[in-house]
C-alpha positions as CSV (number, residue, x, y, z in Angstrom):
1,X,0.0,0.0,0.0
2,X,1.4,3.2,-1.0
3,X,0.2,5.1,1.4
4,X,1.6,3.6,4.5
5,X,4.8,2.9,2.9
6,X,5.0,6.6,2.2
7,X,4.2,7.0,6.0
8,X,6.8,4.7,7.4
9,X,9.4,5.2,5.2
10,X,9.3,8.5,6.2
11,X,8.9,8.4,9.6
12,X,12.1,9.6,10.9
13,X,12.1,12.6,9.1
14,X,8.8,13.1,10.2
15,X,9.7,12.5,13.9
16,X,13.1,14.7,13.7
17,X,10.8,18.2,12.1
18,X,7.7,17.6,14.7
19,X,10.5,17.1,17.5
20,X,11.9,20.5,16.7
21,X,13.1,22.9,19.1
22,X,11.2,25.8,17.1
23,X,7.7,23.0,17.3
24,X,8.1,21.9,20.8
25,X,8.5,25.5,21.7
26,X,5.5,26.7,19.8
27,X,3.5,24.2,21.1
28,X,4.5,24.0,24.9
29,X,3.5,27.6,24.9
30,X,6.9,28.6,25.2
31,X,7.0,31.2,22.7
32,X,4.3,34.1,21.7
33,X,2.1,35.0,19.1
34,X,4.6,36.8,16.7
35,X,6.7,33.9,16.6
36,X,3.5,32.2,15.3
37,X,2.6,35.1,12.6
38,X,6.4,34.4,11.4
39,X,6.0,30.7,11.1
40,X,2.8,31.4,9.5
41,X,4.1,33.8,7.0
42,X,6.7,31.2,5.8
43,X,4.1,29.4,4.9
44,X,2.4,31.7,2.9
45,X,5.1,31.2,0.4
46,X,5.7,28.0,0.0
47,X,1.6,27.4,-0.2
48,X,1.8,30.4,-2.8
49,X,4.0,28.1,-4.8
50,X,2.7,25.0,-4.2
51,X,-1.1,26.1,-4.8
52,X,0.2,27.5,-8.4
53,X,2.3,24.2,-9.2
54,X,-1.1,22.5,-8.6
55,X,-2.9,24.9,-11.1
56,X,-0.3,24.2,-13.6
57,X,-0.4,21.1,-16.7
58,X,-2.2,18.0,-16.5
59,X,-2.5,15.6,-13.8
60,X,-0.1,13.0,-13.5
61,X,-2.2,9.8,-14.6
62,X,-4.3,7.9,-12.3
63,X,-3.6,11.3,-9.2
64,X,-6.6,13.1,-10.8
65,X,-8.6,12.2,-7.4
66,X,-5.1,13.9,-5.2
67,X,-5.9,17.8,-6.5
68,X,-8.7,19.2,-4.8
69,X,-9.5,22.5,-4.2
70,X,-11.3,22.2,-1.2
71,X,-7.7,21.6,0.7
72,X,-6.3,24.8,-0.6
73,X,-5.2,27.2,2.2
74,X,-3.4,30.6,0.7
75,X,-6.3,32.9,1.1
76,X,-7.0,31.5,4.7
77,X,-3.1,31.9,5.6
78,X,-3.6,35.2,3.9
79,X,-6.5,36.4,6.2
80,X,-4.9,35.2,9.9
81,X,-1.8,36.9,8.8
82,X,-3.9,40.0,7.8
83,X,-5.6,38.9,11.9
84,X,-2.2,38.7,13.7
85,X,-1.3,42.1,12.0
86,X,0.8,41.3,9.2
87,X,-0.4,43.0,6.1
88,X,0.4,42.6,2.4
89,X,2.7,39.8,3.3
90,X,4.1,39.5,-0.2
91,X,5.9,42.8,0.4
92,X,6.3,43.3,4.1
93,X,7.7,39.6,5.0
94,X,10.5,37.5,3.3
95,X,10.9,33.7,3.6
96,X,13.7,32.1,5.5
97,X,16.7,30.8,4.1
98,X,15.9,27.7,4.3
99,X,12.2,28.3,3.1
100,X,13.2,30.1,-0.1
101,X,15.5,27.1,-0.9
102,X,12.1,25.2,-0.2
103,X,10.2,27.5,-2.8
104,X,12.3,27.3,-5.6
105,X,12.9,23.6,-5.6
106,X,9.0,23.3,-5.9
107,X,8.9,25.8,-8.8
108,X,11.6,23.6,-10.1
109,X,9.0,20.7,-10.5
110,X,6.3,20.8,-13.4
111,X,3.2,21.0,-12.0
112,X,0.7,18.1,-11.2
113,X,2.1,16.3,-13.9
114,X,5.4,15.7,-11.9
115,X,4.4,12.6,-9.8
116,X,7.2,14.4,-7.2
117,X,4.4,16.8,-6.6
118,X,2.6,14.7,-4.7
119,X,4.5,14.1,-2.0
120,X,4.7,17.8,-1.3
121,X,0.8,18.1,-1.5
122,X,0.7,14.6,0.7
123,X,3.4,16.1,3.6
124,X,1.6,19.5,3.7
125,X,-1.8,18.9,3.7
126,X,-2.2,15.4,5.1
127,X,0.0,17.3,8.2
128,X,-2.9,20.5,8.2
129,X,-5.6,17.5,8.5
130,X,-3.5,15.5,10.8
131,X,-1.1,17.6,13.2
132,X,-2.1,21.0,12.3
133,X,-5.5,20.4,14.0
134,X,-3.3,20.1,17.8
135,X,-1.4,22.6,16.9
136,X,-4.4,25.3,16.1
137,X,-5.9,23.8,19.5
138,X,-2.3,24.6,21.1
139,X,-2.0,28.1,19.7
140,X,-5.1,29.1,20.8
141,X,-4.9,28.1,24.2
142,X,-1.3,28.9,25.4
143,X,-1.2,32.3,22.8
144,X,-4.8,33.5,23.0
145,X,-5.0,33.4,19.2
146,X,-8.4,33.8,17.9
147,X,-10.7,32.2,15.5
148,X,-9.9,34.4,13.2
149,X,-6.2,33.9,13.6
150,X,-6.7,30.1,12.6
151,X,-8.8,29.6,10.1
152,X,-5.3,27.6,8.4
153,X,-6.7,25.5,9.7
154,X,-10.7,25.0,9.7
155,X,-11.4,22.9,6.4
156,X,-14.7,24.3,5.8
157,X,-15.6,22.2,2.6
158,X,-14.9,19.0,3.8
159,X,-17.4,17.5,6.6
160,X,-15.7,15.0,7.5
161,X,-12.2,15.4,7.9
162,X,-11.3,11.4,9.2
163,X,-13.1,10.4,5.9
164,X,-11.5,12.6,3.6
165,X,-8.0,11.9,5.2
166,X,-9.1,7.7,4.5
167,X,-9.8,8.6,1.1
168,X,-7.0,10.6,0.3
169,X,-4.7,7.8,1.3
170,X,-6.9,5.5,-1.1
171,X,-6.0,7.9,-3.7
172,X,-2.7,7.4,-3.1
173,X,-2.9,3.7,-2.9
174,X,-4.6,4.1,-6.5
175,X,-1.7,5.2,-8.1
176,X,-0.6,3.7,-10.9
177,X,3.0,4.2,-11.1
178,X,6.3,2.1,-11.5
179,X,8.7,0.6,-8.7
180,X,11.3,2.9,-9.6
181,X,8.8,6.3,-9.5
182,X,7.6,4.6,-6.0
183,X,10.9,4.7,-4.6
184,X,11.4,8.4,-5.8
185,X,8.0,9.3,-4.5
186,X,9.3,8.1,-1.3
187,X,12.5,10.3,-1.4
188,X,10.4,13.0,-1.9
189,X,8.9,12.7,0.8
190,X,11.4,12.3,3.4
191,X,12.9,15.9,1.4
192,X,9.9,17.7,2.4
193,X,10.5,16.4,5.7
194,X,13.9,17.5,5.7
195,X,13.3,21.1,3.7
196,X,10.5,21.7,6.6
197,X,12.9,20.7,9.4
198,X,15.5,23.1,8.2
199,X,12.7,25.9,8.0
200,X,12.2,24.9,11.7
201,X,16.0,25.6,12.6
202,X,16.0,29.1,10.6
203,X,13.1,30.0,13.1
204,X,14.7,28.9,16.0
205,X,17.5,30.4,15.3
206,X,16.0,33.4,14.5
């Protein structure tokens, strides 16, 4: 099954970026609301790029089911930052180091036709259905973010969000690609991992 394999092959990549100091941190209330908004406005650039590599070509055959819009997050990054008081982010923040590295590899790839794709769409997302849910709940409770700080992460469109996360993975197990794409599709995955857990360190050390 693809899915899990993508899952446990990646695990320790996984396990080193959630384990982060800059995560921890964030999420044992150790930090504060602006360290939030800059985490969150990192992420309005890579989604940016990510969301307009999904736009782009034809789907790669048999992923047709992987691209939907209802998961797309840009305009609800957008309005938190535009909440937590950082306006016209395109102009008033930059990404890290390690973030713009992270943006440019994706622009590198062609669109949904690039099987590679996926396993950006699967790390990000999957992780905003999965992880990002405690992390909203953690935000708001040791930061006093608001609702409208975290709509990032309210998937509005999709009722049920244990289903869709079930069918997404059946997607991916749907795929109809060889053993040799397979075992890039799982490098790719443990490199987002790794790009994300170097965007951690830039915010730690920041």
């Amino acid at each position: 099954m693809i899915a899990e394999l993508l899952r446990t092959a990646s695990r320790p990549q996984h396990q080193q970026a959630e384990n982060s100091s800059f995560i921890t941190e964030l999420m044992t209330g150790k930090l504060n609301l602006e360290a939030y908004a800059k985490y969150l406005a990192n992420l309005a650039w890579l989604y940016e790029t990510l969301e307009a590599k999904v736009a782009e070509g034809q789907a790669y055959p048999s992923s047709e089911q992987i691209w939907d819009s209802r998961l797309d997050r840009l305009d609800s990054i957008t309005a938190d930052l535009e909440a937590l008081g950082v306006h016209d982010w395109r102009n008033t923040t930059q990404p890290s180091k390690a973030m713009a590295s992270y943006v440019d590899y994706i622009k590198s790839l062609d669109g949904k036709s690039d099987f590679r794709l996926i396993a950006h769409h699967y790390t990000r997302y999957l992780g905003d259905l999965s992880g990002g849910q405690a992390i909203a709940a953690l935000v708001g409770r040791h930061y006093g973010a608001t609702a409208d700080q975290l709509s990032f992460y309210r998937f509005l469109q999709i009722d049920d969000l244990v289903r869709f996360k079930e069918s997404y993975r059946e997607s991916l197990n749907g795929l109809q690609i060889s053993d040799a794409e397979l075992d890039a599709l799982v490098r790719e995955v443990q490199l987002a991992f790794e790009f994300n857990q170097k965007v951690f360190e830039d915010l730690a050390n920041a």
